[in-house]
C-alpha positions as a Markdown table, in Angstrom:
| # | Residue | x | y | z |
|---|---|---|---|---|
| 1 | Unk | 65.5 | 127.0 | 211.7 |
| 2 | Unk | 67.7 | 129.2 | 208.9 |
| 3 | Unk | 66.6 | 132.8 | 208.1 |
| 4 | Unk | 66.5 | 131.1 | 204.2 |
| 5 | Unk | 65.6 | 127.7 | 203.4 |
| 6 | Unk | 67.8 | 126.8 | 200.6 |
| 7 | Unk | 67.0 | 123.2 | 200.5 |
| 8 | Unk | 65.6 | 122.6 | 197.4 |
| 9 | Unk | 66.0 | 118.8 | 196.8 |
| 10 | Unk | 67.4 | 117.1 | 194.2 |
| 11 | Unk | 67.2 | 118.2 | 190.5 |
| 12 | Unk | 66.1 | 115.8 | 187.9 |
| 13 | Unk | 69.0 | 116.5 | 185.6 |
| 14 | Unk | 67.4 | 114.6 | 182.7 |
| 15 | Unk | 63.9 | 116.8 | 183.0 |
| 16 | Unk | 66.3 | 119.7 | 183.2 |
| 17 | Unk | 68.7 | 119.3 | 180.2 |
| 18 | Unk | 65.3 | 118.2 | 178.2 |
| 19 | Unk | 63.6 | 121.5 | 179.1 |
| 20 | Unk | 66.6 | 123.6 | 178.5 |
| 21 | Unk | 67.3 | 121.6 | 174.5 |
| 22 | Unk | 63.6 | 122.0 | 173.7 |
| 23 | Unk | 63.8 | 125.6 | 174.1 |
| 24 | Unk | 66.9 | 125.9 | 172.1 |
| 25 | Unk | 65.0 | 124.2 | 169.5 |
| 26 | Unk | 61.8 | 126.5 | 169.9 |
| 27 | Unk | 64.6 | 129.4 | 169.6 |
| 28 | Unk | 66.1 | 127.6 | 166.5 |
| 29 | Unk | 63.1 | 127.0 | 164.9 |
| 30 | Unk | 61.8 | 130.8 | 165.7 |
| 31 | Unk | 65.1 | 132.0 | 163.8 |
| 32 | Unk | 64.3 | 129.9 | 160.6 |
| 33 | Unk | 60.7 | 131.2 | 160.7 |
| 34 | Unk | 61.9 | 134.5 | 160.9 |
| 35 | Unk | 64.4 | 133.8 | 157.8 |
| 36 | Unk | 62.2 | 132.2 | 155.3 |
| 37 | Unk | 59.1 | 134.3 | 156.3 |
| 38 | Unk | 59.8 | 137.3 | 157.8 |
| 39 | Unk | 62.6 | 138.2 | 155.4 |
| 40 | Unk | 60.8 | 138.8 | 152.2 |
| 41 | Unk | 57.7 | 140.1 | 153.6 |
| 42 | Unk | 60.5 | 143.1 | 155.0 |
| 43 | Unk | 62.0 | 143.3 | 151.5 |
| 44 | Unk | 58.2 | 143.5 | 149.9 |
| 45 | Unk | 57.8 | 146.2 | 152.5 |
| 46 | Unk | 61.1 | 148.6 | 152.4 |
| 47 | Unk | 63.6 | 149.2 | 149.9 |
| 48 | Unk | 66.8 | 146.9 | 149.8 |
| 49 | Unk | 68.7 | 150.2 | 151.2 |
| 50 | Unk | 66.4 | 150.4 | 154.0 |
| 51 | Unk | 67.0 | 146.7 | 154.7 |
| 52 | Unk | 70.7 | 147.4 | 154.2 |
| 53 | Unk | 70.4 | 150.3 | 156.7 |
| 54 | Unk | 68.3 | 147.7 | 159.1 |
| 55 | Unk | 71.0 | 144.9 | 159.3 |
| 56 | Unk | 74.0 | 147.8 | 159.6 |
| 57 | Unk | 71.9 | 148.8 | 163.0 |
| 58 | Unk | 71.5 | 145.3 | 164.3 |
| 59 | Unk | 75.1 | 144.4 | 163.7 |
| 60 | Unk | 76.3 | 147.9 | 165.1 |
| 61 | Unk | 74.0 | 147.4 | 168.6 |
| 62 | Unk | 74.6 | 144.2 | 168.8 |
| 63 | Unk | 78.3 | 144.7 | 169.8 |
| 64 | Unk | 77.0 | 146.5 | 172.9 |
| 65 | Unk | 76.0 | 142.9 | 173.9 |
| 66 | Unk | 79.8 | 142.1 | 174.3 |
| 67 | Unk | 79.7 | 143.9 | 177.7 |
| 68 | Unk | 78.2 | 140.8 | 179.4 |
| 69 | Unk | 82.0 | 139.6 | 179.3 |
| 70 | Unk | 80.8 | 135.5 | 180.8 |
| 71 | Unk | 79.8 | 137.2 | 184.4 |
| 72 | Unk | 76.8 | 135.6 | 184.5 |
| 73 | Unk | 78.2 | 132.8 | 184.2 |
| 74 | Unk | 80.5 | 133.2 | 187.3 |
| 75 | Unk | 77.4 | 134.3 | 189.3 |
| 76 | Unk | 75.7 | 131.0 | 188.4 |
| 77 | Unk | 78.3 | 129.0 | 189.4 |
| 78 | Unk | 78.9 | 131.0 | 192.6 |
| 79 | Unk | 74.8 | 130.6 | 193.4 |
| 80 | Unk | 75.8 | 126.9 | 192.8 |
| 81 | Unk | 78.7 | 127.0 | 195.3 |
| 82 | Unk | 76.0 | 129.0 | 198.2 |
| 83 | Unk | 73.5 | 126.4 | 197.4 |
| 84 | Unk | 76.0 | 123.5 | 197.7 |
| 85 | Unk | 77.6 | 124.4 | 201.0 |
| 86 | Unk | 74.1 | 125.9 | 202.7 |
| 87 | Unk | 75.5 | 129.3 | 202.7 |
| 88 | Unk | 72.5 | 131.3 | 203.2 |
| 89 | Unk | 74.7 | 134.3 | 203.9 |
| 90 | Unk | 77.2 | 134.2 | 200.7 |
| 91 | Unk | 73.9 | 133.4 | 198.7 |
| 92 | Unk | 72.5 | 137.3 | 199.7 |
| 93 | Unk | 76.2 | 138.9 | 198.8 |
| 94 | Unk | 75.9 | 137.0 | 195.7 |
| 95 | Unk | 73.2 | 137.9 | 194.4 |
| 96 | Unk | 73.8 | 141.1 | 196.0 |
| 97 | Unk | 76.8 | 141.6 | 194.0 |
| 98 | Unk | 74.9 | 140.0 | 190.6 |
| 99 | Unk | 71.9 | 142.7 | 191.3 |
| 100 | Unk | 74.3 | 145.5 | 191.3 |
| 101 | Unk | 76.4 | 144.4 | 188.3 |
| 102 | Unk | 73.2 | 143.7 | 185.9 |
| 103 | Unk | 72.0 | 147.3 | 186.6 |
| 104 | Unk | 75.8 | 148.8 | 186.2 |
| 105 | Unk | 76.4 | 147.2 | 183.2 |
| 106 | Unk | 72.6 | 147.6 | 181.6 |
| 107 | Unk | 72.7 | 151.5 | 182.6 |
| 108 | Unk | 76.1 | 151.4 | 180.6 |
| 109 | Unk | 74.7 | 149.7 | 177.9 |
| 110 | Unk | 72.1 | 152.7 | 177.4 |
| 111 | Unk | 74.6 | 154.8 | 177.9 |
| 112 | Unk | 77.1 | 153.7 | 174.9 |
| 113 | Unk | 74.0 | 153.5 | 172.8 |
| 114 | Unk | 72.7 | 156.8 | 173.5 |
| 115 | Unk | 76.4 | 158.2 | 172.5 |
| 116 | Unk | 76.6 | 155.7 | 169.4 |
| 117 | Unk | 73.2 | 155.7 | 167.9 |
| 118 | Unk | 73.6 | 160.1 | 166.5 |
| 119 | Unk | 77.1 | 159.0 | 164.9 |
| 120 | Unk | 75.4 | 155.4 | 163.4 |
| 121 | Unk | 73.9 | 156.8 | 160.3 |
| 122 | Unk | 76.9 | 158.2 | 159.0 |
| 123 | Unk | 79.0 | 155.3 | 159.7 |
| 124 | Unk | 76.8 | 153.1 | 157.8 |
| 125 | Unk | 75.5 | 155.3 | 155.3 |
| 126 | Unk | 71.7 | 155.3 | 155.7 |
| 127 | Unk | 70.1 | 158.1 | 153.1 |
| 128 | Unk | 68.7 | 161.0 | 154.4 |
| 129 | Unk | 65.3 | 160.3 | 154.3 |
| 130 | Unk | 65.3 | 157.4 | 157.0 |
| 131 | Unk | 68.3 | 159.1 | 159.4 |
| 132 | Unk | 64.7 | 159.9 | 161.7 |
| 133 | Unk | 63.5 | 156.5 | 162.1 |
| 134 | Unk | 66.8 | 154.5 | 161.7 |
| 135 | Unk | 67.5 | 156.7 | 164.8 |
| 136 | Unk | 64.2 | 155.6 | 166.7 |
| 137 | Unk | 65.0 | 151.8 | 165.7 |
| 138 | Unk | 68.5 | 152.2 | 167.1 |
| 139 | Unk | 67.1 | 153.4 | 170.0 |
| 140 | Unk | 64.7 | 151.0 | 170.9 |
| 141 | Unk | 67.5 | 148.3 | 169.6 |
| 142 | Unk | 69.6 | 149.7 | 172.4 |
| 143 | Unk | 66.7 | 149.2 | 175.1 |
| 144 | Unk | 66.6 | 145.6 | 173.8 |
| 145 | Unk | 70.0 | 144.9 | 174.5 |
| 146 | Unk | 70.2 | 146.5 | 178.1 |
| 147 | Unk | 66.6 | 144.7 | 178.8 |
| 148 | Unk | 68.0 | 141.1 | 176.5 |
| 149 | Unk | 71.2 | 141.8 | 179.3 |
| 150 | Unk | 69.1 | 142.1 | 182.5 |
| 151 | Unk | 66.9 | 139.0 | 181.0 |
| 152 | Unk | 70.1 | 136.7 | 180.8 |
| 153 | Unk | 71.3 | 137.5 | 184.1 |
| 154 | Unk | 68.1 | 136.0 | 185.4 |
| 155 | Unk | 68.6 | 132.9 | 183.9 |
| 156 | Unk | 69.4 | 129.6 | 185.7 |
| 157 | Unk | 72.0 | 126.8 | 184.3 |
């Protein structure tokens, strides 16, 4: 008997790929909700330069997503490769190495953020008056990228 049983059967591809497209579509369908609801209820709410200022800070933090680079990727199909050849061993470096590299990268994420997010409000011109909490949003938009980066690296394919 193996330290790790890593045995799991066969996969019911079918089931799998049906799961995975339904949430795509719940995702979708959350993004149009979020267009042609949420949208003008923000622009009843704030002034068009506060919106402005808004969608500057999620296109400016959202680049900090790029430092995923596909790795996860990799580390799926290498948990594929462990499970595949009953590897119990390579399976614990593996994710081993994917553990590491998630909290490396998420740290750097906060990191960058926390050296972007004082220079952001000039580069995008947000007035005076909402510099103090466009700051706190960038913040807590550069939490949910490092936390939206450790989520992704969880996922299976």
């Amino acid at each position: 008997m193996t330290a790790c049983n890593i045995d799991a059967g066969p996969v019911n591809r079918h089931r799998s790929t049906l799961i995975q497209f339904s949430g795509a579509m719940v995702l979708m369908g959350m993004a149009a909700v979020q267009g042609l609801v949420l949208v003008p209820l923000y622009l009843s709410r704030m002034s068009l330069a506060a919106y402005g200022s808004w969608l500057a800070l999620a296109s400016a933090v959202s680049l900090l997503g790029f430092a995923e680079l596909g790795i996860s990727n990799l580390i799926s199909m290498q948990v594929g490769a462990c499970l595949g050849s009953k590897d119990p061993e390579k399976l614990g470096r593996v994710f081993g190495v994917a553990l590491v590299y998630a909290l490396t990268v998420a740290v750097g994420i906060g990191i960058c953020g926390a050296i972007l997010v004082p220079c952001l409000p000039k580069w995008v011109g947000v007035a005076d008056e909402l510099k103090p909490v466009f700051c706190v949003a960038a913040y807590i938009s550069v939490v949910d990228v490092a936390l939206t980066f450790l989520a992704g690296m969880t996922r299976s394919e």
